[in-house]
Every structure is written in C-alpha cells, then in structure tokens.
C-alpha positions as CSV (number, residue, x, y, z in Angstrom):
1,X,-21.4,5.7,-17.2
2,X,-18.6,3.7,-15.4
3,X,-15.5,3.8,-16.7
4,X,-13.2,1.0,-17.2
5,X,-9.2,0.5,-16.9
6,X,-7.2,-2.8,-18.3
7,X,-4.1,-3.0,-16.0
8,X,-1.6,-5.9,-17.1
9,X,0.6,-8.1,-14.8
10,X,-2.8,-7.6,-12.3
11,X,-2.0,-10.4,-9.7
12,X,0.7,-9.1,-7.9
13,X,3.0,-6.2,-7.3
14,X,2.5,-3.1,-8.8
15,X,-0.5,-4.0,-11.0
16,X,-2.4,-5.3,-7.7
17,X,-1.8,-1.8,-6.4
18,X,-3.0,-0.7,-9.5
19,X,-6.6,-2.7,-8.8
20,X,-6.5,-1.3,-5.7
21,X,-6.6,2.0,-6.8
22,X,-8.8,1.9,-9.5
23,X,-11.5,-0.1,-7.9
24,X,-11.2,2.2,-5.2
25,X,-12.7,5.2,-7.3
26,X,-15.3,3.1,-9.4
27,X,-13.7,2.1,-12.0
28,X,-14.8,-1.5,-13.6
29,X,-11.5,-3.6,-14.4
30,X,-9.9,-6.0,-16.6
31,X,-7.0,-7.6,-14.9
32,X,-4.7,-9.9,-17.2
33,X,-1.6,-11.8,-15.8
34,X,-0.3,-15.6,-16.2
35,X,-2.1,-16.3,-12.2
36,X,-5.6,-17.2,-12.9
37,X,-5.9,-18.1,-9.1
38,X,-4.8,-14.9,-8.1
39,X,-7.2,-12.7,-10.7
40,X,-10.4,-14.9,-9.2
41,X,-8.7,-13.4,-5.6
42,X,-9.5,-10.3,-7.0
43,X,-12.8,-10.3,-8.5
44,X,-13.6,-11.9,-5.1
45,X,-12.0,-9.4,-3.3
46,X,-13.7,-6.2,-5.2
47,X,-17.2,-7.3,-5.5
48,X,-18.7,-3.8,-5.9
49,X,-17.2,-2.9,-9.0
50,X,-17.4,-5.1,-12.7
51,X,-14.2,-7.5,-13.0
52,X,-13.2,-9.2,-16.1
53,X,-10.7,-11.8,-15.2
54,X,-8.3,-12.8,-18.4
55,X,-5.6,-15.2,-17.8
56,X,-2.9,-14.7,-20.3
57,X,0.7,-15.2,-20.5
58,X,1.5,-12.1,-22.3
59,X,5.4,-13.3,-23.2
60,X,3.2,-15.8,-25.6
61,X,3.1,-14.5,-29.5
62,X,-0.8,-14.8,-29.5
63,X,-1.5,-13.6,-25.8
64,X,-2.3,-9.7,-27.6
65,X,-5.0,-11.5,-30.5
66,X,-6.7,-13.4,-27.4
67,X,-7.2,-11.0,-25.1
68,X,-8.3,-8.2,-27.9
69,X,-10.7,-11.0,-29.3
70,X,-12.4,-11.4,-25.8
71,X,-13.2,-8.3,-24.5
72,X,-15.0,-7.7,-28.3
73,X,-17.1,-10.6,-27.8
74,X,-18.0,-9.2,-24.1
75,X,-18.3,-5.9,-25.4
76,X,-15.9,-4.4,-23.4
77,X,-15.4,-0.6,-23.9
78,X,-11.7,0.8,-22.4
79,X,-11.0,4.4,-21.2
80,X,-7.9,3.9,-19.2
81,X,-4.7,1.4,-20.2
82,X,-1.8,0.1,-17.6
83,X,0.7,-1.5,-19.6
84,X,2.6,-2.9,-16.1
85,X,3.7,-6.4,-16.8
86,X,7.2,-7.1,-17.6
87,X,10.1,-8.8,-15.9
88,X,14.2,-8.6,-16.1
89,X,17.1,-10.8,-15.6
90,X,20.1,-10.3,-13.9
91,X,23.5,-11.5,-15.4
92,X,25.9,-11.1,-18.4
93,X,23.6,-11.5,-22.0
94,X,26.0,-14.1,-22.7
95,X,25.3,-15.7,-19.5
96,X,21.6,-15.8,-19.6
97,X,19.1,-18.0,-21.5
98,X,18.4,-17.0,-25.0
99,X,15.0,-18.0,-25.1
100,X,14.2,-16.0,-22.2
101,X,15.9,-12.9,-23.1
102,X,13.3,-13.0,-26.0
103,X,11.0,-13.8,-23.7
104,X,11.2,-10.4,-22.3
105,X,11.7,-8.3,-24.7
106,X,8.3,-9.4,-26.3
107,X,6.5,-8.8,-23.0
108,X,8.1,-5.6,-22.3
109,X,8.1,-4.4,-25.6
110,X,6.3,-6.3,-28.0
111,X,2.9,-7.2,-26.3
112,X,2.6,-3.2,-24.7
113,X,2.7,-2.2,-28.2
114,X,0.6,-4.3,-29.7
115,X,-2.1,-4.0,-27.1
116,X,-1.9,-0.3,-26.9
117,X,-2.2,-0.4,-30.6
118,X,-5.3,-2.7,-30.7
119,X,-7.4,-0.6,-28.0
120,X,-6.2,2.9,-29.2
121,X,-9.6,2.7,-30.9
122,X,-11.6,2.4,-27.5
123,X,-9.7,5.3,-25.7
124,X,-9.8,7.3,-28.4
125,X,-13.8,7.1,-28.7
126,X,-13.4,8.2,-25.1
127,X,-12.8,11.7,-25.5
128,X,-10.5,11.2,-22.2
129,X,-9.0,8.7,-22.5
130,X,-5.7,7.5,-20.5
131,X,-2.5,5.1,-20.6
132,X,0.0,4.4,-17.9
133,X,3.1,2.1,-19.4
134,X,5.6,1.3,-16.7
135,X,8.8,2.1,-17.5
136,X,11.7,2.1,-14.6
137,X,14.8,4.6,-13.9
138,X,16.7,1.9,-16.4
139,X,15.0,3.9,-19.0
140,X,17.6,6.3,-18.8
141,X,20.8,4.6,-19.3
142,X,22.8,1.5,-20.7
143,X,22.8,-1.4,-17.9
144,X,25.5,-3.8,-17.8
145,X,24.8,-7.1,-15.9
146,X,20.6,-6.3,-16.7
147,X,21.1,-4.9,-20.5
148,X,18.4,-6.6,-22.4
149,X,16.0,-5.1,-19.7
150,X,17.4,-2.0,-19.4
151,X,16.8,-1.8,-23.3
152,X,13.8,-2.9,-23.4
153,X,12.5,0.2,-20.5
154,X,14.7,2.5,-22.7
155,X,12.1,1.7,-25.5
156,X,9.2,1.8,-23.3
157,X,10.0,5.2,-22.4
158,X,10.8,6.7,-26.2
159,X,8.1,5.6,-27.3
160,X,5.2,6.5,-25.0
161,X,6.6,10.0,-24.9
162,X,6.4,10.3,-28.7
163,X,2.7,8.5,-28.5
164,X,1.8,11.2,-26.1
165,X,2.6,13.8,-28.4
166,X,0.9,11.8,-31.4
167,X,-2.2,12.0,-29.3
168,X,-2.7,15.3,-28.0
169,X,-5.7,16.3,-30.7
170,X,-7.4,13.0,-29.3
171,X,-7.3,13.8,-25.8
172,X,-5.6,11.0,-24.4
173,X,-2.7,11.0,-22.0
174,X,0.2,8.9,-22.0
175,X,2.1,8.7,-18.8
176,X,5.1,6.9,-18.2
177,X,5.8,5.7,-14.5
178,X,9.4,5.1,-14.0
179,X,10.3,3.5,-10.4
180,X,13.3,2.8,-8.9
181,X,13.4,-0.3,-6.9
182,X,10.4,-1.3,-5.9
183,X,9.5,-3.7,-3.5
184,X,7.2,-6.5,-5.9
185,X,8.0,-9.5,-7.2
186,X,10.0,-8.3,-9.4
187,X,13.5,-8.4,-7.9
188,X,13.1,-12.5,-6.8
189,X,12.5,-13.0,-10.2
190,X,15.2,-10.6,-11.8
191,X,17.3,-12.2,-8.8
192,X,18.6,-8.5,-7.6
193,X,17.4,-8.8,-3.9
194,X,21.0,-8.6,-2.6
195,X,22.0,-5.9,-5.1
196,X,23.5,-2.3,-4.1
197,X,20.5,-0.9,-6.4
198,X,17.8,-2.7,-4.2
199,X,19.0,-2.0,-0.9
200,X,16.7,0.7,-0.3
201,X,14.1,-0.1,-2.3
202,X,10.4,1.6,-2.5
203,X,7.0,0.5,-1.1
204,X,4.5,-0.8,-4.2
205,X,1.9,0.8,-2.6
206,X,3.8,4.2,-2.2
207,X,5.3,4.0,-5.9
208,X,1.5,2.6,-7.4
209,X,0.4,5.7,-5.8
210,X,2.7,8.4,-7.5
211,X,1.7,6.3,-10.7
212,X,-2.3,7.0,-10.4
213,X,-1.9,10.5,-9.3
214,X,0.1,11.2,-12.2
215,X,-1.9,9.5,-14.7
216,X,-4.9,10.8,-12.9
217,X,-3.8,14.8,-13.7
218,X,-2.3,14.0,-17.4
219,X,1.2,14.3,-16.6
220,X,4.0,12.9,-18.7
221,X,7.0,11.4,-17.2
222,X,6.7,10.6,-13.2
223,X,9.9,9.3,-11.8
224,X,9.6,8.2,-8.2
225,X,12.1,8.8,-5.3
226,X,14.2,12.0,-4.8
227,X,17.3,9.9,-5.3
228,X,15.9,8.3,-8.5
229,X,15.4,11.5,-9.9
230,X,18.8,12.7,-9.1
231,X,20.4,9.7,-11.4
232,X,17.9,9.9,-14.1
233,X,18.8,13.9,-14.5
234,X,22.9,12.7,-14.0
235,X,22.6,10.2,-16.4
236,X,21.0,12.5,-19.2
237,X,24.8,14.4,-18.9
238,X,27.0,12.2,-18.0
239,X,29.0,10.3,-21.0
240,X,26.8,6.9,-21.6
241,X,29.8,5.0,-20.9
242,X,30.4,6.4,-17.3
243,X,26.5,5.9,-16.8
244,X,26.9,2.2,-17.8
245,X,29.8,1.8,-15.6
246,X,27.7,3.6,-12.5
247,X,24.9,1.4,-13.8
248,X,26.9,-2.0,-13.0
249,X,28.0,-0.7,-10.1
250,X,24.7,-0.6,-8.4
251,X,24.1,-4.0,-9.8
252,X,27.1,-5.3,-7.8
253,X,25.8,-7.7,-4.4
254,X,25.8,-5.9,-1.2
C-alpha cells in the first residue's frame, strides 16, 4: 500500500523540497500552507502520485481542528509527519509587533504540537511510522535581536527529542532537522538577508536533503553544515550568556 507524508509550510522553501522528495519515492502527499495557488502548482506538477491540497493558515487558532477534520472525512491514513512551517522576526521583543510575536509562537509551537498530537493515532497504526519537525541551530542557544524565535526552536527541539523517546515501543521515529541558514523564504520574511549569520547561507535543496535521509534511517538530531555543528557543540559549553552575546553578534548587518 502507498504510503502517505503531511509536510506543512508545502509551497515554498524547505517544505517544497520536501514534496520533492517524497513524491519522488512514491509517497502520496498532503501539502498544507497559507498559498492555495502554489499547492494547486504542486498537485499539477506531481501528477503520478495522490495530492491532497489543504490551504490553511496554520498561525490561525482553528487551522489544527480544520485540517484534522478534513483528512477524516477523506479518509486519509498518515505514516510520515513534516512539521516545517514556521517563521521568525528580526528585532528587539520590545521593538516588534505583539500580535505577531504570538503569531509565531503558535505556528512554531502551538500548531506542531497540536497536529502531531491529533495524527499520533495514524502513525502509530502504522507500525513505522515517522515525524520530521524542523527545528534550526537557534535551538541551541538564547538569541538576542530574534528571541521569541529562537525560543520557540529551543522548544521544538526539547520536545521532539523527549517524544522520540516516548515512542520507541510504537515504532515511530522523531527526527529533528536543525539547519543553519538556509536559503528559503525564510530570511526576506525574518528580514536577516544582510545579516553576518546569513552570509553563507545553505542550499534548500542540499539542507531538505540531509533532512529526508535522516528521517529516512530513524536518526534523531540532524544538524546541517560542519560549521553549524561546530556552534551547536560550543554553545552546549559555553556560559548561556556568552552564547547569547555570540548569538547577537551574528545577527549584526554585514
């Protein structure tokens, strides 16, 4: 039977790659982002495998209900979970909007876990099933100039690696991807094109790729980029006040 992967944030970026990927080896899809436009693209675009288009602004309180609602009246059946959407903001908290520092922290937080709670069910009938939340190297320390963001990755990154241990009897895998810069919309949104941090950053298709393997062979914590993985192991010794200060730093215009 043909398996079937839910990949949030879908249209663009990462989660496109993501599409790629999975339509590449079979799998049928359900592609959720805001860009209903975009998601047709892609159901065009992959004709020769099953794609469930489900426009949803997951920053929305009742985005999570909707969806959950709609693939049980399709009869949708999940085996594999990419929890990608979410979206930062550069700038002091005091400086930024209010309501859309909420914003974010109920898509990167609030909305993975309620959607990974919801079809837990689904992957756990699986016997093999698989989730992929996308985390970032901000997971690892306090981030002055991005903080509410860098908080809300912190979180993403506790808990799917205590989930991952929850569900080991189940046989379901939880890996967390945890990219550097990458080169998606991301950072015209965050506004960090010019910064120190994104002055190298990594190809999607490269970083979507490290993600799948990953997920692919069960493995826990995948953080791409030699460099990245360099900071996230400095960060883990060095005082979390130096880390915030090297932190800002990079978040300084070049």
């Amino acid at each position: 039977m043909t398996k079937t992967a839910v990949i949030t944030g879908a249209s663009s970026g990462l989660g496109l790659e993501f599409v790629k990927l999975f339509a590449k080896d079979g799998y049928n899809l359900v592609v959720i982002a805001r860009n209903e436009e975009k998601l047709l693209e892609i159901k065009r675009d992959f004709p020769y495998v099953d794609v469930t288009v489900i426009p949803k602004d997951l920053s929305k309180p009742d985005a999570i209900k909707e969806i959950v609602d709609e693939m049980k009246t399709r009869k949708i059946f999940v085996d594999v979970l990419v929890n990608n959407a979410g979206f930062g903001l550069l700038g002091s908290f005091e400086s930024l909007n209010i309501e859309q520092q909420l914003n974010m922290i109920h898509l990167n937080v609030s909305s993975l876990t309620e959607l990974t709670y919801h079809l837990l069910p689904d992957l756990k009938k699986s016997k093999s099933g698989k989730i992929l939340n996308v985390a970032s190297t901000a997971a690892f320390q306090p981030g002055p100039s991005m903080a509410v963001y860098y908080a809300t990755k912190s979180y993403v990154l506790s808990f799917s690696e205590a989930l991952a241990e929850e569900l080991k009897e189940d046989n379901i895998t939880v890996t967390t991807l945890c990219p550097g810069a990458t080169k998606t919309n991301f950072s015209s949104v965050a506004k960090v094109e010019n910064t120190k941090m994104f002055s190298n950053a990594m190809p999607s298709d490269v970083v979507a790729k490290k993600g799948y393997d990953a997920l692919m062979q069960g493995k826990g914590v995948v953080i791409t980029g030699g460099f990245n993985k360099v900071g996230a192991l400095a960060a883990k010794f060095l005082p979390r006040r130096t880390a915030a200060k090297v932190a800002k730093l990079v978040m300084k215009e070049n």
